[in-house]
N, C-alpha and C positions, 0 to 999 in steps of 0.2 A: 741079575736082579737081586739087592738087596730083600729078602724076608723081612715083614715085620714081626717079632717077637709077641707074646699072647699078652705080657705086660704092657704094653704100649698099644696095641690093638685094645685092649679092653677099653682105654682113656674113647679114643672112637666108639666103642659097643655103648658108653653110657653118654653119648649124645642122642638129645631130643630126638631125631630122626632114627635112628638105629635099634632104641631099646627095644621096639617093639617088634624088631625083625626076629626068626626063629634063629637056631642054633646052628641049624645047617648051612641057611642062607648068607650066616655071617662064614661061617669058614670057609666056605668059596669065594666072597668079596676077597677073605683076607691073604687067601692062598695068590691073587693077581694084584696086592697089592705092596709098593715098597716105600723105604724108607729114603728122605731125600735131604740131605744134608746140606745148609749154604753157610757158606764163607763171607763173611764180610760185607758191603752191600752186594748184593748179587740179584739179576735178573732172572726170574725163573719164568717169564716168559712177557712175552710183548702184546699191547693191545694188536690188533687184527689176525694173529698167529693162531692157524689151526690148533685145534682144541681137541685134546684126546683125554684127559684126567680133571679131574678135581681134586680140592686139599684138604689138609686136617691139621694144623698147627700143634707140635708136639711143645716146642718151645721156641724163644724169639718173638718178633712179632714183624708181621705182612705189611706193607704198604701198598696199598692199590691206587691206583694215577691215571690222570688219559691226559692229552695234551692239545691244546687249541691252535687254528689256524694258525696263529700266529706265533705257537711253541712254546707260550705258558704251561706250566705242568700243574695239575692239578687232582690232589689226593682226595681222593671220592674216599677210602674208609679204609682203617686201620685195625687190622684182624690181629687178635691177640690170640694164646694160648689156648685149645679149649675150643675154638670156634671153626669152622669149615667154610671155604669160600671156592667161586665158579664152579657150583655146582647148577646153578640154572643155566649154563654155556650148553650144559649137555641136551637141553630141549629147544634150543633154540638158535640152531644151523653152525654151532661148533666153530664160533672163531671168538675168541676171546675179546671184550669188547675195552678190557681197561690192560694195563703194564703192573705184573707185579714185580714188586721190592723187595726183599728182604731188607732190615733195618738193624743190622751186623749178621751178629750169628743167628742159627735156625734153625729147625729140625721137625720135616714136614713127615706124612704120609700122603704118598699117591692115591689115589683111586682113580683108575682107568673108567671112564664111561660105559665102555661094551660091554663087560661082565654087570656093572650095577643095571643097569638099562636091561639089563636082561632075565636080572632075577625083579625085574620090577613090572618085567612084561608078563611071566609067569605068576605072579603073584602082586596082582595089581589090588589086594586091600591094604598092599606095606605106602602107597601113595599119598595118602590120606596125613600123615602125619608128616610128610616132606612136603604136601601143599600147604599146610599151616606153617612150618619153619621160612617158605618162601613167601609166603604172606603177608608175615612180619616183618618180612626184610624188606619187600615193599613199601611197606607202608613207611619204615625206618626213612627209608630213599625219599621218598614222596615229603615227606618232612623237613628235609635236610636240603631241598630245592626249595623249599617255600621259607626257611630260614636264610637260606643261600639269599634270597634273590627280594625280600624286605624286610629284614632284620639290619641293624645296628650290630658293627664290629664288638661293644660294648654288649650287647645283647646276646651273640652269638658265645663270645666266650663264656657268660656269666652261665647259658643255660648248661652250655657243653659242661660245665663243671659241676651243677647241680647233677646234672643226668647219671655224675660219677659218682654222688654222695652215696653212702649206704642212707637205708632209709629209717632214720633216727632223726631227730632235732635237737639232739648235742653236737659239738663240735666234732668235727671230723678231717683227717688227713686224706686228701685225695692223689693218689700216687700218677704223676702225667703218663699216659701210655706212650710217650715219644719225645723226641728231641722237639724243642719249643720250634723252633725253625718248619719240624714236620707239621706240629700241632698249628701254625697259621698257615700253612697251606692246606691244611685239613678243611680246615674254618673259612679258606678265603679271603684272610688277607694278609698283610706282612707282616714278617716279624717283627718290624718296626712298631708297626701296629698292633701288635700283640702286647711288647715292653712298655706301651702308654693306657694300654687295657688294663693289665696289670697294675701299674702305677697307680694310676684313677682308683681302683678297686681296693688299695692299699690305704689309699690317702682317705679313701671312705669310710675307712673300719670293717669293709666286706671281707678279706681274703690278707694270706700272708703269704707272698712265695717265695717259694725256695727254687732249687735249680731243679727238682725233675719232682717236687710236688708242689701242692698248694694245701697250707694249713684254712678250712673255714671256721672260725668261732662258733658260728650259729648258722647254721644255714638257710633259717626260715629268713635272715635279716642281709644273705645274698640275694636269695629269692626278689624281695622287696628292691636291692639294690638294681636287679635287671630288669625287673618290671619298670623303674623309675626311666630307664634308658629309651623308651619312645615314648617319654612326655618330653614337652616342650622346653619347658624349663629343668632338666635333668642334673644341674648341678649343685642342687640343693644337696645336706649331708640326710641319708638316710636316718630315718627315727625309728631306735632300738625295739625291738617288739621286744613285749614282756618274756622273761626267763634268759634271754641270751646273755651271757656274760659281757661285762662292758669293759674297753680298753680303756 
């Protein structure tokens, strides 16, 4: 078993779920947990595949996917650096329910379920703050199917890039968290359909892209531009709200 190192363990200690765990508690997680290295797209495990750990993204980024009758594949959500996933696999009969990706290189940390599961059964006030982290991500989920399922492709991208703005109302560079290819299958639809999203978005004065970002001038006047996308007549050019910079 690869050790994790105290530097790299601490990136884990100062996630939302974690902080609040004592000193001891953590150095028993960290004494069962290792370090897991992927190469290139690599599979680090398969939907229905017994479940023994959860992750913690040291660097790279995750893809997670499930695939329908008919072998469309389809990326449910894309974990970046920083964030932990299949961690609710462990309360809920231990088989992994999605495929994950790695999205080239990557550099995970394990966490075995038996040891956490078990300082959590001992010390069931540290629960409290992993039911909130899971909470969110619910709700996250719950959102992202009511976009899925009536939302505008036009819609879908414009919000997913808001969602990415920092929150200011000057312009802002939003950096893609994936290959364009990955981000409409993220979203749901092709990348064909993504390249005419774009297009549109450009041709409005909303957005400017480039190959792995998108420049927004103004974001309050993307905003407007997604909103416009489930009215009827949607091909109107959006009207500049005051202060945005004008092309």
């Amino acid at each position: 078993m690869m050790q994790i190192d105290d530097a790299l363990f601490q990136r884990l200690r100062d996630t939302p779920i974690f902080k609040s765990w004592p000193e001891a508690a953590l150095l028993h997680l960290q004494s069962h947990c290792r370090a897991v290295p992927l190469r290139g797209a690599s599979i680090l495990f398969s939907a229905g595949s017994q479940a023994s750990a959860f992750y913690f993204v040291l660097s790279g980024r995750m893809l997670l996917s499930s695939s329908s009758a008919a072998g469309h594949e389809k990326i449910v959500e894309i974990i970046q650096p920083g964030q932990l996933f299949a961690l609710a696999v462990g309360f809920l009969g231990r088989r992994y329910p999605v495929t994950a990706t790695s999205e080239g290189r990557a550099e995970l940390i394990e966490i075995p379920f038996a040891p956490f599961l078990g300082i959590i059964k001992e010390q069931p006030e540290l629960t409290w703050q992993m039911l909130a982290d899971l909470s969110i991500r619910l709700n996250f989920l719950i959102n992202e199917v009511r976009r899925m399922g009536v939302e505008s492709a036009d819609t879908r991208v414009g919000q997913y890039l808001l969602d990415l703005c920092p929150q200011h109302a000057g312009p802002a560079r939003v950096e893609l968290p994936c290959t364009k290819a990955a981000l409409a299958a993220r979203l749901g639809i092709k990348p064909e359909t993504l390249s005419r999203v774009f297009a549109r978005m450009q041709q409005a004065g909303a957005a400017v892209v480039g190959r792995r970002h998108v420049d927004i001038p103004c974001p309050e006047a993307l905003q407007q531009w997604t909103n416009r996308q489930s009215e009827p007549d949607n091909r109107r050019r959006i009207k500049q709200p005051a202060g945005c910079p004008r092309s």
